[in-house]
N, C-alpha and C positions, 0 to 999 in steps of 0.2 A: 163937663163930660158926665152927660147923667149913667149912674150905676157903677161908677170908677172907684168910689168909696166901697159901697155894699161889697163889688168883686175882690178889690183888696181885704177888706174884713173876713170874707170866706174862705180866700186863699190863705191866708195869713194863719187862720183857725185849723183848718188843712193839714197845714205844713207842721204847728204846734203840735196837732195831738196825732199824729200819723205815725207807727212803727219805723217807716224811714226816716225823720228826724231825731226821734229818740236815740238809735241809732248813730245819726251822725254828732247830735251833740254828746253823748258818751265818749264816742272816739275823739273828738275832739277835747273833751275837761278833760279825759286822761291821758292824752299826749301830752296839754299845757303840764297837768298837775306834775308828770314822772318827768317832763325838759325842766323843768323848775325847782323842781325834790333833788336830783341827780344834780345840778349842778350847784348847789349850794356851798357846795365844801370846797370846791374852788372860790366860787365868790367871795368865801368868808377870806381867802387869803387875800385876793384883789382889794378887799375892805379896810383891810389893814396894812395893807400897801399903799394904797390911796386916799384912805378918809373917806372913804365914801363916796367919790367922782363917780358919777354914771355908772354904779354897780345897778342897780335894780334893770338895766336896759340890757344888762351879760345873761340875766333870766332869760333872753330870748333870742340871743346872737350864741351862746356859750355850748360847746360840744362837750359832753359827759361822757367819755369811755367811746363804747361805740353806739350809743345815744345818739342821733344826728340834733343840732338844735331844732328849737319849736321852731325858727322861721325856714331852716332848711327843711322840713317837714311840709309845712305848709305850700311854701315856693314848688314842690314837687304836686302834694298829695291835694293842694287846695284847687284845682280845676275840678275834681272830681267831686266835692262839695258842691259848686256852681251849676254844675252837670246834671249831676242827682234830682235837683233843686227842681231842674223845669224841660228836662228829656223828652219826658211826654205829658206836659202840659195843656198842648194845648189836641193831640194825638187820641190820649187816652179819650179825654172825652168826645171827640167824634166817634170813635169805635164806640163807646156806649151809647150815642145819640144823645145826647143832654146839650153837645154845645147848640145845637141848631134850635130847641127847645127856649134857650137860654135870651138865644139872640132875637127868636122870634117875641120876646118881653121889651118891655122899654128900654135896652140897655144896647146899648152902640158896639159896633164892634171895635171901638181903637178904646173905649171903657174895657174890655175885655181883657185885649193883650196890657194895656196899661196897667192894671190892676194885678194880673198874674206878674207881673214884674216885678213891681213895686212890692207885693208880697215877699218875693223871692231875694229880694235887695232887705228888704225888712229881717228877715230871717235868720243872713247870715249876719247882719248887723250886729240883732242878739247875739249870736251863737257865739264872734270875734270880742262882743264889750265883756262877755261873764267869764271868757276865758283870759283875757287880760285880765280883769279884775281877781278872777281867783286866781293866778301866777305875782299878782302884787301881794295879795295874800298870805300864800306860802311864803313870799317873802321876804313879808314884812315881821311872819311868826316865828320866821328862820335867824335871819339877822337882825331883827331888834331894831332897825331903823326903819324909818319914811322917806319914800320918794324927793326928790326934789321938785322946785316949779319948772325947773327946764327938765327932767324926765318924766317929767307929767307930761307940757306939751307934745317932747317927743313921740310919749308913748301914744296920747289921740292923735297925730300924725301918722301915725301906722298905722292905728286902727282905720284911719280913712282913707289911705294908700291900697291897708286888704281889703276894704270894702267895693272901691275900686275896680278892684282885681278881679275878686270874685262877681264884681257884677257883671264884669264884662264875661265870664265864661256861663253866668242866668242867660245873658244875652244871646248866647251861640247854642243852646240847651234850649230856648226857644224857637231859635231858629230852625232846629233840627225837627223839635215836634211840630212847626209848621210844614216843612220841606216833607217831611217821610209820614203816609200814614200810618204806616205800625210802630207802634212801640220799641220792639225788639230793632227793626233796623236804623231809630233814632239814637238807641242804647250805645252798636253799633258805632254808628259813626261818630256819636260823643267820644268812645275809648279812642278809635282811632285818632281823630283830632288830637286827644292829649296824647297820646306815647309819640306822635308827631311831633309837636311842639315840646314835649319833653323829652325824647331821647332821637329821633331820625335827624330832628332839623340841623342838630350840630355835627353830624356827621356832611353834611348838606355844606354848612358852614368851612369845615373844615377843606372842603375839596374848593369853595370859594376862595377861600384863604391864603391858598396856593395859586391864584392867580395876580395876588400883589393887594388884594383888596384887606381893608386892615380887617380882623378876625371880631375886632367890638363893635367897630360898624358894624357886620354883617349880623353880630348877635342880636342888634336890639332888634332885628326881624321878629326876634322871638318874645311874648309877651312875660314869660317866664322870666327870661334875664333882665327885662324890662323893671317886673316888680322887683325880682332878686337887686340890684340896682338903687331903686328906691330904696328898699326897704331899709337895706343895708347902710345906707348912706344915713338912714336916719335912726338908725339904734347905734350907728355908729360915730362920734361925735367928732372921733380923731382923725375919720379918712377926709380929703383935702380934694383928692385927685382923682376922678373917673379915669379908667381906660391904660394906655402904656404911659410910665413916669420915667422921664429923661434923670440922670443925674442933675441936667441944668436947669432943673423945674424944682425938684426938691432940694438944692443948697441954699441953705439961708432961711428955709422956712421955719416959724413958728411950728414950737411941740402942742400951743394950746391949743384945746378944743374949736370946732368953728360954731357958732350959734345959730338956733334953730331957723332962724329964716335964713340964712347961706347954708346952713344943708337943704333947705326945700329950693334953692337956688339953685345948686348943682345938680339937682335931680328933676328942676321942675318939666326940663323936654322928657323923660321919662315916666312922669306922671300923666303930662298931655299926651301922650300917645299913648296910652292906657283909657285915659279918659275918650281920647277921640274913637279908638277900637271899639269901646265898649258902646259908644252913639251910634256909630256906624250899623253897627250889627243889629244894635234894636230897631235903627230907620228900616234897616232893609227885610227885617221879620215883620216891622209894621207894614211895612207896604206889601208885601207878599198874603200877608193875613188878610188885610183889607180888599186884596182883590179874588182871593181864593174865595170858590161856590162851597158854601153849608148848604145841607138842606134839612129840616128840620123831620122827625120821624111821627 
């Protein structure tokens, strides 16, 4: 695809030196840093409780006063990260006239959307690897130990769980600045999508629930409990069991942790359907781009 590199290297530059990135990665190192700082002084009792078992993975499951944790945080406030990302990516620049300019050079138009994507997938990649890496940081300068090799793994399994995540909400943030030409009402509909999917749909849920249909089925409608799900499952080494636990499921069970590939087991239809949303949604902005009229100025 000729010009799929160049468009990625420009967005990607873009994104880097732009006031709204700076912006988001701030609020992001300082969320990790103060979820991380704040619950230290718990950990340290976990530590010495345990030896050490999968404490550096409570960095990011572990609730501090009324701190919510870093993945409750995210699980919430990380659509809007995805959103930010590419609202009006492809919007803005028709209102300025450059995308038609752009496309009338030797560069294709699915090099285009490709490249704005792939930027935007790039982005948050960074944004999720430095802010794990600095909450391993604190600590590691907090409590005096190192990771293990199974909380290593785990912890690159969430980082590609959020990557995931968040791409699929690049994907729908695309889609919007395809769909709407102004800015302001792709913004719009980005907000509305997430308080959607993050506070109406379980009201939605709940009046479903009350027809006999089970209430976790209905939930993984939502992509939110989807990641929430995943994520959870995999900073969490102990849980065993998605969804309602009979007493005759849990007598007799092992207290020991389960190993990383039986938690990416228990979670993996939650992951593919994360994964499959977030395809779905780039096909259908590809196709809709691909046959939408530019015209150059």
């Amino acid at each position: 695809m000729v010009g799929t590199w160049e468009v990625f290297r420009k967005e990607l530059a873009d994104h880097l030196s732009s006031i709204r990135s700076y912006i988001l990665f701030s609020m992001v190192y300082l969320i990790g840093f103060s979820t991380a700082y704040e619950s230290i002084g718990s950990i340290r009792a976990e530590l010495t409780r345990t030896g050490g078992e999968s404490v550096f993975l409570k960095l990011f499951t572990m609730q501090a006063g009324v701190i919510p944790s870093f993945l409750g945080i995210i699980i919430f406030f990380g659509p809007l990260i995805g959103l930010i990302l590419a609202f009006d990516a492809i919007n803005r620049e028709l209102s300025s006239g450059t995308l038609g300019n752009v496309l009338s050079q030797p560069v294709h138009r699915d090099s285009m959307i490709n490249g704005k994507f792939m930027a935007g997938v790039a982005t948050v990649s960074l944004i999720f690897a430095g802010v794990i890496i600095l909450m391993i940081g604190v600590g590691v300068a907090n409590l005096g130990v190192l990771p293990t090799f199974v909380e290593f793994l785990r912890l690159i399994s969430f980082l590609l769980i959020s990557i995931v995540y968040l791409s699929m909400w690049i994907a729908l943030g695309l889609l919007f600045s395809i769909l709407f030409r102004r800015e302001g009402t792709s913004a719009l509909a980005s907000i509305a999508t997430w308080l959607f999917f993050s506070i109406f749909i379980y009201m939605i849920i709940d009046v479903i629930a009350t027809t006999g249909v089970s209430y976790f089925t209905v939930s993984r409608l939502s992509p939110l409990f989807l990641y929430s799900e995943a994520a959870t499952v995999i900073l969490s080494p102990e849980m065993r069991i998605l969804g309602l636990v009979s007493y005759e499921m849990v007598i007799g069970m092992l207290e020991a942790p389960l190993p990383v590939d039986q938690s990416l087991l228990l979670v993996w239809p939650s992951i593919t359907s994360l994964t499959a949303a977030m395809m779905m949604i780039f096909a259908l902005s590809y196709v809709i781009f691909m046959k939408q009229e530019i015209r150059s100025t």
